[in-house]
C-alpha positions in Angstrom: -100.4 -11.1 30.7 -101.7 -14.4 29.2 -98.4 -16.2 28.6 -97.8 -15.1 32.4 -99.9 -18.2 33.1 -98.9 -20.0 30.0 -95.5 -20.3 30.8 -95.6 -22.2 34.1 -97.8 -24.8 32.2 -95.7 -25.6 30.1 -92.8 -26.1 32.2 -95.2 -28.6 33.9 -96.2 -30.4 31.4 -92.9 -32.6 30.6 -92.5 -33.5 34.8 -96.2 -34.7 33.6 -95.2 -36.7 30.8 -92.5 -38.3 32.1 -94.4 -39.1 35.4 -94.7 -43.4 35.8 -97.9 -44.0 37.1 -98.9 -47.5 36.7 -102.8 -49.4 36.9 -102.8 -51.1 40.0 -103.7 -54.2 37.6 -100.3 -54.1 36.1 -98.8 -53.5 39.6 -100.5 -56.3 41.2 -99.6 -58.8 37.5 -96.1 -58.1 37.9 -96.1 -58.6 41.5 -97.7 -61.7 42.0 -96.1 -62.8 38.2 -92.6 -62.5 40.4 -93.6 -64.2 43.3 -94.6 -67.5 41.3 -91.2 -67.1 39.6 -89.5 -67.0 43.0 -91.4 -69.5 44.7 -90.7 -71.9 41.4 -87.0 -71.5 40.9 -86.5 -73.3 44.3 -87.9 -76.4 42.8 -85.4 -79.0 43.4 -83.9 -80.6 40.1 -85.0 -84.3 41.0 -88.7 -82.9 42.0 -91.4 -85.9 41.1 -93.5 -85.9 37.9 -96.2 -85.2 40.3 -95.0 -82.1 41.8 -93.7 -80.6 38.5 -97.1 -80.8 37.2 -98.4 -79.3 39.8 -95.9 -76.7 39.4 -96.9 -76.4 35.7 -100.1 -74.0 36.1 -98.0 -71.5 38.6 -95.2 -71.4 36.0 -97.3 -70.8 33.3 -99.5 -68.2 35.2 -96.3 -66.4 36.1 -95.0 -66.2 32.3 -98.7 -65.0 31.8 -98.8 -62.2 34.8 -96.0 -60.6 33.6 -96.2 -60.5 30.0 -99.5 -59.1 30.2 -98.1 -56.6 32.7 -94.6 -55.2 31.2 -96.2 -53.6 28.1 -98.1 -51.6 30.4 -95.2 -50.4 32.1 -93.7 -49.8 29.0 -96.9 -47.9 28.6 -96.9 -45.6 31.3 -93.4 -44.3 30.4 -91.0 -46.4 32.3 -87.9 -47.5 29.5 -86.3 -50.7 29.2 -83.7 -50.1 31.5 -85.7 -48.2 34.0 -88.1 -51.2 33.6 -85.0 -54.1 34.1 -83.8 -51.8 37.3 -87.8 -51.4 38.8 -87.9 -55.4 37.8 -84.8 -55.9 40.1 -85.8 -54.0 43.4 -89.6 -55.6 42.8 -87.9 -59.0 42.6 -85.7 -58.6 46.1 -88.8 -57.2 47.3 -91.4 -59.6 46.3 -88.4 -62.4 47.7 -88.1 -60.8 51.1 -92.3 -61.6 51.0 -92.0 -64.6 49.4 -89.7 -65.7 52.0 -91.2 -64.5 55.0 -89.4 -61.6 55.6 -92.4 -58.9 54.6 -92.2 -55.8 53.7 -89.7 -53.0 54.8 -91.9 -49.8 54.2 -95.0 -51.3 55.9 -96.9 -51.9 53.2 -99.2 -54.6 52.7 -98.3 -57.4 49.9 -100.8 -59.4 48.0 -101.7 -62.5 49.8 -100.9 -66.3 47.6 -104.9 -66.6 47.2 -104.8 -62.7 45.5 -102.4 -64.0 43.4 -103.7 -67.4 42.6 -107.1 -65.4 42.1 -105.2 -64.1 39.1 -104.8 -67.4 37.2 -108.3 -67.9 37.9 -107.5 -70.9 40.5 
């Protein structure tokens, strides 16, 4: 009668393994990590000394967000080419924000000063 109620553990248990759940830390990294890297590859190719270096701190704060946040994806089950797909929808996503557009599911995005919170600004 024990295995009765072994059995449907165990069937459980891989769903539970593969399952991607992800710290809302890494989440918000990789978010605001992608917005920097949108709102920085609009950056005009004759930009001024001064405005590249202003740039500088964003850029680097982006390359920081999300290589501090992919391992944990990585982490938390998702594989390389889940992770490149997820990376994909975040980034039209994130650009739809980033661009004024918002969100389509109603969901509230980070604002810039969470994000610049982040890079300790």
């Amino acid at each position: 009668m024990r295995h009765l109620f072994v059995l449907p553990l165990l069937l459980l248990a891989p769903g539970a393994a593969l399952a991607q759940e992800v710290p809302a830390e890494a989440e918000l990294d990789l978010w605001c990590g992608t917005a920097f890297e949108l709102m920085l590859a609009d950056e005009p190719a004759n930009a001024s000394a001064d405005k590249l270096a202003a740039a500088e701190p964003y850029a680097e704060g982006a390359r920081r967000l999300v290589q501090r946040a992919l391992p944990i994806y990585l982490e938390s089950g998702f594989s390389d080419a889940a992770l490149a797909a997820y990376r994909q929808k975040l980034e039209a996503s994130v650009a739809r924000v980033v661009n004024g557009g918002g969100w389509n599911d109603g969901d509230q995005s980070p604002s810039f000063e969470d994000c610049k919170a982040l890079l300790g600004q």
